[in-house]
ZAKOL-466696 format. One record per residue (C-alpha): residue in one letter; y, x, z. Coordinates in steps of 0.25 Angstrom, whole numbers, padded with zeros to 4 digits. Example, Ala and Ser with C-alpha at 12.3 -4.5 7.8 and 13.67 -1.06 7.14 Angstrom:
BEGIN
<site><tordren>A</tordren><north>-0018</north><east>0049</east><up>0031</up></site>
<site><tordren>S</tordren><north>-0004</north><east>0055</east><up>0029</up></site>
***
This chain:
BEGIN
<site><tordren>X</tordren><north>-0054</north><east>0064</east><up>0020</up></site>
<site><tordren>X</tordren><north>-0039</north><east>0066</east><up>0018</up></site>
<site><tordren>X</tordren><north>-0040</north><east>0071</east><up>0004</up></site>
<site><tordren>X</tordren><north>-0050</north><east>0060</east><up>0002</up></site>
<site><tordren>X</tordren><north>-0042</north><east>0050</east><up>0006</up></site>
<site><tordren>X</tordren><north>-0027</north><east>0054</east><up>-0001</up></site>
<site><tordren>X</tordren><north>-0036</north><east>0056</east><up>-0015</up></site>
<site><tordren>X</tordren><north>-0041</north><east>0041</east><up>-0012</up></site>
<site><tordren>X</tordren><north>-0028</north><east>0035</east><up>-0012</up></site>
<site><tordren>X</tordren><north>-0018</north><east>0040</east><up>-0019</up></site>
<site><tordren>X</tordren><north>-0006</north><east>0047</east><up>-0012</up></site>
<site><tordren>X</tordren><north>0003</north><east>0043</east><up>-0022</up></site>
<site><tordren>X</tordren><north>0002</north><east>0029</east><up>-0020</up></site>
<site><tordren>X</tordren><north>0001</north><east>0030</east><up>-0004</up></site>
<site><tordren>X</tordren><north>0013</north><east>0042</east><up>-0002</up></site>
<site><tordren>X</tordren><north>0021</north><east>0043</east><up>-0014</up></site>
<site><tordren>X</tordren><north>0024</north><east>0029</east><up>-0017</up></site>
<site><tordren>X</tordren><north>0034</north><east>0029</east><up>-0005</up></site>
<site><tordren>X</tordren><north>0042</north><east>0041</east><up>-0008</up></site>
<site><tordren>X</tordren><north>0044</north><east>0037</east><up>-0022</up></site>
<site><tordren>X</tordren><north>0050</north><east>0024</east><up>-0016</up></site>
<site><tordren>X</tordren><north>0058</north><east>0032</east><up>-0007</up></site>
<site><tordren>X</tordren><north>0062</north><east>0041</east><up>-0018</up></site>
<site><tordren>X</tordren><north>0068</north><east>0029</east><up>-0027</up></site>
<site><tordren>X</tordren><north>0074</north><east>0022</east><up>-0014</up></site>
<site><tordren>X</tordren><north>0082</north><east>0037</east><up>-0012</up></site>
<site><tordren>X</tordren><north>0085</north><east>0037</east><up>-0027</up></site>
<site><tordren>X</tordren><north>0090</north><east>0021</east><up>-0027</up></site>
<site><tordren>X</tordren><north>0098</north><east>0026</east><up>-0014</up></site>
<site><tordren>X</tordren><north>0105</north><east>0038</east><up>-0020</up></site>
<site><tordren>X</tordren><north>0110</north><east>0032</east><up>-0033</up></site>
<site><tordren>X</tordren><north>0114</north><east>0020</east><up>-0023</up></site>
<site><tordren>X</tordren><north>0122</north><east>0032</east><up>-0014</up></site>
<site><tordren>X</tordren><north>0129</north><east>0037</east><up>-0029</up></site>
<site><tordren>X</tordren><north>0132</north><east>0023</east><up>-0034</up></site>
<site><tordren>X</tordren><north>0139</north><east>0019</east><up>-0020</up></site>
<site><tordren>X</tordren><north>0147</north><east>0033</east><up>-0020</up></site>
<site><tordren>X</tordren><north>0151</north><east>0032</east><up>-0034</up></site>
<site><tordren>X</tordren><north>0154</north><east>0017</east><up>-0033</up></site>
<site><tordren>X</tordren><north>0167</north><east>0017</east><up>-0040</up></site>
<site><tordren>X</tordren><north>0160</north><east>0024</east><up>-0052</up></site>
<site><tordren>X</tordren><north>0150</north><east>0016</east><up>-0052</up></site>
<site><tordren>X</tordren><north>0160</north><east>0005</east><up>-0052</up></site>
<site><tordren>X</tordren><north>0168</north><east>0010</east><up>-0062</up></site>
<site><tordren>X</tordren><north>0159</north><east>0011</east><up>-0075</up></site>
<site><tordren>X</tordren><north>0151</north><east>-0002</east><up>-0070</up></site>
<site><tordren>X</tordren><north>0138</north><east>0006</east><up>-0067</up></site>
<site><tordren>X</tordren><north>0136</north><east>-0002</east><up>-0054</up></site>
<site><tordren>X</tordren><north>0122</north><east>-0011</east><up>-0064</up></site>
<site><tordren>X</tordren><north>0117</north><east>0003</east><up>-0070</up></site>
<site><tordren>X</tordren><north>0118</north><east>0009</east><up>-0055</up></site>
<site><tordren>X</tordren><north>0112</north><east>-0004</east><up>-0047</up></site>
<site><tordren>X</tordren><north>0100</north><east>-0003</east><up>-0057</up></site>
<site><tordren>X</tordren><north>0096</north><east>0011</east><up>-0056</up></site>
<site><tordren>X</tordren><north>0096</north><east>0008</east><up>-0042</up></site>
<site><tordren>X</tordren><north>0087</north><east>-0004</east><up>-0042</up></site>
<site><tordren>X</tordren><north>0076</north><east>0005</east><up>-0052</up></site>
<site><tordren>X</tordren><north>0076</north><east>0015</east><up>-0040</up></site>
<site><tordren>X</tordren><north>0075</north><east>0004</east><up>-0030</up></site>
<site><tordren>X</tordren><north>0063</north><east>-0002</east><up>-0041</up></site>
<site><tordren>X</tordren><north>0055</north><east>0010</east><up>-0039</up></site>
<site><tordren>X</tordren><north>0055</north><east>0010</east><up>-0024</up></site>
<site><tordren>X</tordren><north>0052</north><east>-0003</east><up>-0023</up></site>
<site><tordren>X</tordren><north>0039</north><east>-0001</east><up>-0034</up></site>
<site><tordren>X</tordren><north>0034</north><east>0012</east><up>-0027</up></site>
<site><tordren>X</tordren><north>0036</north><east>0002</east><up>-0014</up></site>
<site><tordren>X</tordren><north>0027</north><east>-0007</east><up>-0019</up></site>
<site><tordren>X</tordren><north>0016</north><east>0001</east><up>-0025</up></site>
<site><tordren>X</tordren><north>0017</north><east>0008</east><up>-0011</up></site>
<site><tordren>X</tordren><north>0016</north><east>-0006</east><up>-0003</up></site>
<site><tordren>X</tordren><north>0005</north><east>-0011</east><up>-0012</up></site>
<site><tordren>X</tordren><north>-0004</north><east>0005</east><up>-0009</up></site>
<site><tordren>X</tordren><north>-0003</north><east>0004</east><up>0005</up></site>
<site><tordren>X</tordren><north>-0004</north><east>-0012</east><up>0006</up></site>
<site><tordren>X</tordren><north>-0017</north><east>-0009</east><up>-0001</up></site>
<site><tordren>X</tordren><north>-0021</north><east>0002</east><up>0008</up></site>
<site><tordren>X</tordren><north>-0019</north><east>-0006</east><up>0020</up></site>
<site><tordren>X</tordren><north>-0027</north><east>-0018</east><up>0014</up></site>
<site><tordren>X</tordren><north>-0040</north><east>-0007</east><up>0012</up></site>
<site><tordren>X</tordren><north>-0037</north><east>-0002</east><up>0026</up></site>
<site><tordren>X</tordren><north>-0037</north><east>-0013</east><up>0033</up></site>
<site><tordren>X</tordren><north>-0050</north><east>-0019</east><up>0026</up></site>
<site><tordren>X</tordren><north>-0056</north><east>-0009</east><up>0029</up></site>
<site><tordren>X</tordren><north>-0054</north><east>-0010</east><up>0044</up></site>
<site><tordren>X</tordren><north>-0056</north><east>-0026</east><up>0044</up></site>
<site><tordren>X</tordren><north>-0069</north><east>-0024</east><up>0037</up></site>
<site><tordren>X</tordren><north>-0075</north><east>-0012</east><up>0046</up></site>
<site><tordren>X</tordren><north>-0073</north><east>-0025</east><up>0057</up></site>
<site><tordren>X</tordren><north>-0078</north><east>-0036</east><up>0050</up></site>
<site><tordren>X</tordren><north>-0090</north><east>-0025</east><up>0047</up></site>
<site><tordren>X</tordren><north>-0090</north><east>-0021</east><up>0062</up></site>
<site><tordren>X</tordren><north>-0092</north><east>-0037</east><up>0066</up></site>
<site><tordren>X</tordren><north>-0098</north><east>-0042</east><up>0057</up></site>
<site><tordren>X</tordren><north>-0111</north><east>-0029</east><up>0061</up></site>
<site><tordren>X</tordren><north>-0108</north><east>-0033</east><up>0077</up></site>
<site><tordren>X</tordren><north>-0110</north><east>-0048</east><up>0072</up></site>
<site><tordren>X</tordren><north>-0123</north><east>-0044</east><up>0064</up></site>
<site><tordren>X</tordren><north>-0128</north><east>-0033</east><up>0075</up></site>
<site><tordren>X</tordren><north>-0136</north><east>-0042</east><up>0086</up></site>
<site><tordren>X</tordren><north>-0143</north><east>-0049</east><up>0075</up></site>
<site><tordren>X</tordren><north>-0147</north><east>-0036</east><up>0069</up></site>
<site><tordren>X</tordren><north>-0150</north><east>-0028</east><up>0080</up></site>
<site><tordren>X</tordren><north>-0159</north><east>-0038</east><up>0085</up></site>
<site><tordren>X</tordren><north>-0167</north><east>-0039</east><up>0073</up></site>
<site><tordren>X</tordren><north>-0165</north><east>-0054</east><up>0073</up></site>
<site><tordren>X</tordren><north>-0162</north><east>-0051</east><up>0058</up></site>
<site><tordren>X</tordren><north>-0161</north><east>-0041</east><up>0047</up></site>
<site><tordren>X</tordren><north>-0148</north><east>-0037</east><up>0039</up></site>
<site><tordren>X</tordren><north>-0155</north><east>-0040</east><up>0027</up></site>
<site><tordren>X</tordren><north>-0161</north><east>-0054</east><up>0031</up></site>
<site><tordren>X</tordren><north>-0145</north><east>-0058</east><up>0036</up></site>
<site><tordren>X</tordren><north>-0138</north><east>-0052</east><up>0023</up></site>
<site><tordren>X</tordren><north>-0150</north><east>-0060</east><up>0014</up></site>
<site><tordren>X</tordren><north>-0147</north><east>-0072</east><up>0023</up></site>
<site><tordren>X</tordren><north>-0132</north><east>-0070</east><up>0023</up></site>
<site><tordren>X</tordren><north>-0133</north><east>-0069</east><up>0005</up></site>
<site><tordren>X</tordren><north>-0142</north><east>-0081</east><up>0003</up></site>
<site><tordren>X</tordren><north>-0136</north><east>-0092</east><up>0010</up></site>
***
């Protein structure tokens, strides 16, 4: 089942998606560790627009592998839980319908025909 179900989905878009944010956020984070070190340099030869956008591509990244991941699992949830909600509007609607049936006061077939024609 196991083997089933990470074949199914994807494990790239479930468990990877996440590190690969986490790894640009570390990147954005160590060049923003450099940059505030070497302040003076960065200051002296005016590097300071080149620097802040090579940390705004790495915050970039992690924000699109955020999404992506976001909108996976947003998904996932979705399935799940119409999946529940429908095994109770299911379960209900059967315990609405069983006396009915049970006492043979009408078919299945004469109550779907009668539900499809009006």
């Amino acid at each position: 089942m196991r083997e089933w179900f990470f074949s199914f989905f994807s494990v790239s878009k479930f468990l990877l998606k996440p590190r690969l944010s986490l790894k640009h956020v570390a990147e954005a984070g160590n060049l923003a560790e450099e940059v505030i070190s070497t302040i003076r340099t960065a200051q002296a030869f005016g590097t300071q627009k080149i620097l802040s956008n090579l940390y705004d591509t790495h915050i970039g990244y992690s924000l699109e592998a955020d999404l992506e991941s976001a909108t996976w699992h947003g998904g996932a949830l979705a399935v799940f839980f119409f999946v529940i909600y429908s095994a109770y509007a299911l379960g209900m609607w059967y315990i609405r319908l069983s006396p009915i049936i049970f006492l043979n006061l009408v078919t299945l077939r004469s109550l779907f025909l009668r539900h499809y024609t009006h």
